[in-house]
C-alpha positions as CSV (number, residue, x, y, z in Angstrom):
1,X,19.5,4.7,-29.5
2,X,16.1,5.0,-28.6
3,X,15.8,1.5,-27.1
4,X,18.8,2.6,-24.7
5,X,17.1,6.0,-23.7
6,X,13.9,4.0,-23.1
7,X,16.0,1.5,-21.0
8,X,17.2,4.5,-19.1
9,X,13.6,6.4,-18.3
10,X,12.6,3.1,-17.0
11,X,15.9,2.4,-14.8
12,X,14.8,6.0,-13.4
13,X,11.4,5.3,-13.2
14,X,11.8,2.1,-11.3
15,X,14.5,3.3,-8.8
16,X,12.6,6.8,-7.6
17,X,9.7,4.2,-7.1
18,X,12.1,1.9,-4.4
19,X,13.9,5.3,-3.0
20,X,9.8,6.3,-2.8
21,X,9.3,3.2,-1.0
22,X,11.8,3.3,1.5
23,X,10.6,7.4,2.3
24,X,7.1,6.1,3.1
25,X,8.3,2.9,5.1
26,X,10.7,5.6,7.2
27,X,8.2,8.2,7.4
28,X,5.6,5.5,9.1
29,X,7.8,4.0,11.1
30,X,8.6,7.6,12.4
31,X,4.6,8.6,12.7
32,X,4.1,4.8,14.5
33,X,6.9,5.4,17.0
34,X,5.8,9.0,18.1
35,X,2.3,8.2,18.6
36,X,3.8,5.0,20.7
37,X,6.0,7.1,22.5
38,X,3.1,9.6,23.2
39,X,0.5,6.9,24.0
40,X,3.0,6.2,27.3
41,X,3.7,9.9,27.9
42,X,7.2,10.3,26.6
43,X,8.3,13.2,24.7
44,X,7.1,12.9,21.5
45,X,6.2,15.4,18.6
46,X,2.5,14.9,19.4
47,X,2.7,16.0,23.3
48,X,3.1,19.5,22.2
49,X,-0.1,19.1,20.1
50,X,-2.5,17.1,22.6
51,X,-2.4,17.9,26.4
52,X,-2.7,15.0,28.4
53,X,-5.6,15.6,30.9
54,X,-7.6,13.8,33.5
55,X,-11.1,14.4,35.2
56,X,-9.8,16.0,38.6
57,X,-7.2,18.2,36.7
58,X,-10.0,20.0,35.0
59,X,-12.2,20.1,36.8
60,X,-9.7,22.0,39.0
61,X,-8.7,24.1,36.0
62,X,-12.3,25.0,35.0
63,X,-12.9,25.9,38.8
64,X,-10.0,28.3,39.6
65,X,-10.6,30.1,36.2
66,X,-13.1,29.2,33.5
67,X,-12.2,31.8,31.2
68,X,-8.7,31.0,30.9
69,X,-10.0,27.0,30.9
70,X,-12.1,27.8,27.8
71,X,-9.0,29.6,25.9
72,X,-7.3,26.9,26.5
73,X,-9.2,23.8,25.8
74,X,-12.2,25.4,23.2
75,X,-11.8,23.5,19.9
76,X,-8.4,21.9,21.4
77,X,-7.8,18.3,21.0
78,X,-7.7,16.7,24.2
79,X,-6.6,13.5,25.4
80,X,-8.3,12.7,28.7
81,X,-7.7,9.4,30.4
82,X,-10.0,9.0,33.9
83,X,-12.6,6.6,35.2
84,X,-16.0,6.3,34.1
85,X,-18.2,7.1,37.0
86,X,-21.5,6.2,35.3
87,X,-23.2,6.3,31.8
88,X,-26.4,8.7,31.8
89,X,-29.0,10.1,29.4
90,X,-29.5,14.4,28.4
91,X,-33.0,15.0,27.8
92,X,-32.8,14.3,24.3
93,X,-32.0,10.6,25.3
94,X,-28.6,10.9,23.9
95,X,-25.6,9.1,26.3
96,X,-22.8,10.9,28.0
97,X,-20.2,9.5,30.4
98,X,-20.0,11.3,33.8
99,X,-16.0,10.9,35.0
100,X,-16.0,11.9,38.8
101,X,-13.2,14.4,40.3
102,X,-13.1,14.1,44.3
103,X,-16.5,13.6,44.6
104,X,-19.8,13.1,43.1
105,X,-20.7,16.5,42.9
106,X,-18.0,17.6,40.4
107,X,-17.6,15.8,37.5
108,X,-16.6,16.0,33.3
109,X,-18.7,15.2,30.7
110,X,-18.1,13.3,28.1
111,X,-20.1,13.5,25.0
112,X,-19.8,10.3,23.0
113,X,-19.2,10.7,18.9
114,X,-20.4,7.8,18.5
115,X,-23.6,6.9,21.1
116,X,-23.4,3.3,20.7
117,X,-19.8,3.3,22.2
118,X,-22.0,4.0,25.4
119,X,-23.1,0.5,25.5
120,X,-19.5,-0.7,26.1
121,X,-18.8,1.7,29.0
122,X,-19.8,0.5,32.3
123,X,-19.1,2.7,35.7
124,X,-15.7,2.1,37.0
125,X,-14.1,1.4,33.9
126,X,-10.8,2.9,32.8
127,X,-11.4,5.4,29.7
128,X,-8.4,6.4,27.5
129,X,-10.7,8.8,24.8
130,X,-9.5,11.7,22.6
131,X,-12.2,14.7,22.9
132,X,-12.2,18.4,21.8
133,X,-12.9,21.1,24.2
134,X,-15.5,23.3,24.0
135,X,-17.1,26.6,25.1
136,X,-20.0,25.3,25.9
137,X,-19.7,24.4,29.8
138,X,-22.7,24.7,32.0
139,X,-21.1,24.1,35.9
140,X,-19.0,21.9,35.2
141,X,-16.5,21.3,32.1
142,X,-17.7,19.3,29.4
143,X,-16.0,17.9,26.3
144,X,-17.3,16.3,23.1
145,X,-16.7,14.2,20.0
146,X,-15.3,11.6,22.5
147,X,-13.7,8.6,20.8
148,X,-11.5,5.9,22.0
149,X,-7.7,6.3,21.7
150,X,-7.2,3.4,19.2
151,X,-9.6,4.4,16.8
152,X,-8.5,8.0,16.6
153,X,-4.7,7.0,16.0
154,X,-5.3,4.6,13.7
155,X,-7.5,6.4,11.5
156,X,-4.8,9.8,12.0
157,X,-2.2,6.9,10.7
158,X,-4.1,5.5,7.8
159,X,-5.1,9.5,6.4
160,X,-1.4,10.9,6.9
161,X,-0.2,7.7,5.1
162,X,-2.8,8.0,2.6
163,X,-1.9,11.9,1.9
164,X,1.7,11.3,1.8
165,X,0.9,8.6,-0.7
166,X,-0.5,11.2,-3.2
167,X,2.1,13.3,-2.8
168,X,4.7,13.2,-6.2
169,X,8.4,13.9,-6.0
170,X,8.2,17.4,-6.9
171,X,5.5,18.1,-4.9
172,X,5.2,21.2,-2.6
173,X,5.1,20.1,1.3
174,X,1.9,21.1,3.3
175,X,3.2,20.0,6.6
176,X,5.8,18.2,9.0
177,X,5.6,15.3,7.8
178,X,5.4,15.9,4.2
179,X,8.4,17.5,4.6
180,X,10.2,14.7,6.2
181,X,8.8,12.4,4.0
182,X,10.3,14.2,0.8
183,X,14.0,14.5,2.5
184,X,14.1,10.9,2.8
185,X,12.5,10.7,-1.1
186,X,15.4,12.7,-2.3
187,X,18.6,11.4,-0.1
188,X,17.5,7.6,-1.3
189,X,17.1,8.9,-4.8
190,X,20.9,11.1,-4.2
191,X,22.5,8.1,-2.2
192,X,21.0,5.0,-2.9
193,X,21.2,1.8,-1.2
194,X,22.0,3.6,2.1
195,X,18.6,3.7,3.5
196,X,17.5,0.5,3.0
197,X,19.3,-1.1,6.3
198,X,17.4,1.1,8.4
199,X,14.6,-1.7,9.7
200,X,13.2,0.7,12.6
201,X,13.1,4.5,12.5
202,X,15.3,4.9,15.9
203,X,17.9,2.8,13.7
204,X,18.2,5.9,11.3
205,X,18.3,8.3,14.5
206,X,20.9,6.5,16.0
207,X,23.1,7.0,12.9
208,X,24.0,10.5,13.6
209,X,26.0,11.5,10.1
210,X,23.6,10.3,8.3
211,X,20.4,11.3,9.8
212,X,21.8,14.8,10.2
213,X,22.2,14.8,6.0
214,X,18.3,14.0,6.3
215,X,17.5,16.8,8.7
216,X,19.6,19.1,6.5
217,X,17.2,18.1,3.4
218,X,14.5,18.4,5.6
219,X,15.4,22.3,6.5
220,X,16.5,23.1,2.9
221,X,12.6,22.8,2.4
222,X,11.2,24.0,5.4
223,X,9.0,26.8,6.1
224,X,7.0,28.1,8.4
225,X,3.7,26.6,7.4
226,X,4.7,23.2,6.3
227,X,6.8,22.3,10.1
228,X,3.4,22.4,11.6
229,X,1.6,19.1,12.0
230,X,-2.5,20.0,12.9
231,X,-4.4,17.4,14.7
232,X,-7.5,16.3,13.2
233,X,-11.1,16.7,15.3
234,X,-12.4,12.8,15.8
């Protein structure tokens, strides 16, 4: 008897582990998409989170109002894709990249987070960089923490995945896609074998019955706080 109720732990054991596996290949393939979809300026999830901005749009912004430019952008994430207009020094020696609007004499800063990415920027080149806004603007507006687009999605991947991958089935959800991520736990674990044909995340959108039994997990557990998805600072 006990050999047969250690059989069955196991059998348990070993299936919540696949269903497990097939929420954190979904949930990926859903984070992967969206930041694809938002990295061409689709709709995604994350263009509600991260306004898409360039050099002459702020500095038009910043001119016509800076108050209501600093309530908007201070501490925001901000994805600013422009052309570098030069590469030059503060008095402390440390680099910034000057990104031109209509002419020379209004311009964005942008304050590297990482001053040896300076040494790959030459003028003219086409920047795609994710910032954060800030209150501090002298003339002009100026925005810091710059990284490059690649490395802040990448690293926002590998940390969501990495979070999710602590998380245990009973688990409390802190956020959007903890919350998604535990649905699709649970539905694999409830009706197994149904998930496991889904080889792109679109494929289990496209399946309207069943991804609407997802979504309904997904609200059965949703709260305020843990729909919100928060972007991190680079």
């Amino acid at each position: 008897m006990k050999k047969i109720i250690a059989i069955s732990i196991l059998t348990l054991v070993s299936f919540s582990s696949f269903a497990n596996d097939n929420a954190r290949r979904l949930i990926e393939m859903l984070i992967k998409d969206d930041i694809a979809v938002f990295r061409n300026e689709g709709n995604a999830m994350l263009s509600d989170l991260i306004p898409i901005v360039n050099a002459s749009q702020l500095i038009n912004e910043y001119s016509n109002n800076q108050y209501k430019y600093e309530k908007a952008y201070n501490n925001q994430v901000i994805n600013i894709k422009t052309v570098a207009s030069g590469v030059k020094t503060d008095l402390l020696g440390d680099p910034f990249v000057v990104a031109n609007g209509k002419n020379q004499f209004e311009y964005v800063s942008l304050e590297l987070k990482n001053k040896d990415d300076a040494m790959n920027i030459n003028k003219g080149d086409k920047l795609d960089l994710i910032c954060v806004g800030t209150k501090d603007n002298v003339m002009f507006p100026v925005l810091k923490k710059c990284v490059m687009s690649d490395s802040y999605f990448q690293n926002f991947l590998e940390k969501t995945m990495n979070n999710i991958n602590k998380l245990n089935e009973s688990d409390t959800p802190k956020n959007f896609y903890d919350t998604f991520y535990l649905a699709l736990w649970k539905y694999d674990i409830e009706k197994p074998n149904i998930l496991d044909k889904y080889k792109a995340y679109k494929d289990l959108m496209n399946d309207k019955p069943i991804f609407d039994e997802v979504i309904a997990l997904v609200q059965a557990n949703s709260t305020e706080e843990n729909l919100i998805i928060t972007m991190p600072k680079p």
